[in-house]
PLY file of the C-alpha trace (Angstrom):
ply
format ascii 1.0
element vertex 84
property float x
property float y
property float z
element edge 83
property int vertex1
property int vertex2
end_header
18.83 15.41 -12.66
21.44 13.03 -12.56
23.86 15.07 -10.57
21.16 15.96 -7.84
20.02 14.08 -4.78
17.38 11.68 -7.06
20.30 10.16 -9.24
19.66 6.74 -7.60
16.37 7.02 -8.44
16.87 8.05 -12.13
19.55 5.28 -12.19
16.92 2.64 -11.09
14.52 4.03 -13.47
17.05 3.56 -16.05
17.66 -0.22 -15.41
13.87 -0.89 -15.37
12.70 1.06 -18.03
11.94 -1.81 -20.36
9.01 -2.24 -18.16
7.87 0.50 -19.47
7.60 -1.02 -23.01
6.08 -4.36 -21.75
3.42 -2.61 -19.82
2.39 0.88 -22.05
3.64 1.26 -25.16
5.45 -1.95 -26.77
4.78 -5.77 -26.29
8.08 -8.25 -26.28
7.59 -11.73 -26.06
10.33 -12.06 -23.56
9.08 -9.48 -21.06
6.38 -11.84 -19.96
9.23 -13.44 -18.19
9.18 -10.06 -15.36
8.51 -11.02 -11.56
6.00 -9.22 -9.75
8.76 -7.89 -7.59
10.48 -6.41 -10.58
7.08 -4.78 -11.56
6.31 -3.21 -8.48
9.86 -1.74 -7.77
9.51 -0.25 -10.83
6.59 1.42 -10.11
7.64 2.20 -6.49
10.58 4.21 -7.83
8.43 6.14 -10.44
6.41 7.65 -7.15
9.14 7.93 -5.26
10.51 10.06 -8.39
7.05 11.59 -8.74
7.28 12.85 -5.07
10.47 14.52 -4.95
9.88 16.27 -8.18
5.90 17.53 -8.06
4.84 19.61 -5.15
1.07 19.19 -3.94
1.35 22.76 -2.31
1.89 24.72 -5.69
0.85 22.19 -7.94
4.37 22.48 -10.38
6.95 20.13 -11.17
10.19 21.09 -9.74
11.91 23.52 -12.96
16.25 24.12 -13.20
16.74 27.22 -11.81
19.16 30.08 -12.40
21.31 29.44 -8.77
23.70 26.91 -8.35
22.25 25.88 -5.27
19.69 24.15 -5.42
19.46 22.61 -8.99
15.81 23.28 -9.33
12.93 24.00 -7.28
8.86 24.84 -7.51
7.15 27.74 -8.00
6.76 28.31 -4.33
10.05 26.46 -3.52
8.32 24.56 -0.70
10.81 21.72 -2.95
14.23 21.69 -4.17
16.53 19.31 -5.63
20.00 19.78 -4.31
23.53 18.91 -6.30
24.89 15.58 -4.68
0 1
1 2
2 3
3 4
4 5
5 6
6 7
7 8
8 9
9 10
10 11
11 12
12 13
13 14
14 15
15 16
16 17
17 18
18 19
19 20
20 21
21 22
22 23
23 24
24 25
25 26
26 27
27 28
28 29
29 30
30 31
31 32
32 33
33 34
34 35
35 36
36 37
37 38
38 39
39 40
40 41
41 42
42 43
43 44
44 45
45 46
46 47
47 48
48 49
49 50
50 51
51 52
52 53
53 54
54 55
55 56
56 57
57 58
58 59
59 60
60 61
61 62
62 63
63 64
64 65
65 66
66 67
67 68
68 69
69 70
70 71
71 72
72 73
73 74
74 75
75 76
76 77
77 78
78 79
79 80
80 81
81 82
82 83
């Protein structure tokens, strides 16, 4: 996905992903020292991800396909992820 039209989103994801760790599945000491901000961007940028990749219509996650054009799409194709 990182050469598709979400790779700022992945990137952000990327940068934040200790969250992650602090807030699910590993506690470190010096985590505690997250804003609120930081927090909630984070989790802002997982639905935004969430959003471009799931479609409500179908009910799939967005899967590569064989065409160059777009990179990957649902089941009903109703959404795509185009190459950037």
């Amino acid at each position: 996905m990182s050469k598709t039209e979400v790779k700022d989103l992945i990137d952000q994801i990327d940068q934040l992903l200790f969250i992650r760790n602090l807030l699910g599945c590993h506690y470190n000491e010096w985590a505690e020292s997250l804003s609120d901000s930081e927090v909630k961007q984070f989790a802002k940028t997982i639905q935004e991800l969430y959003d471009k990749t799931f479609c409500e219509k179908c009910n799939t996650w967005i899967s590569l396909t064989n065409l160059k054009n777009p990179v990957a799409e649902c089941r009903c194709r109703h959404m795509s992820l185009n190459k950037v």
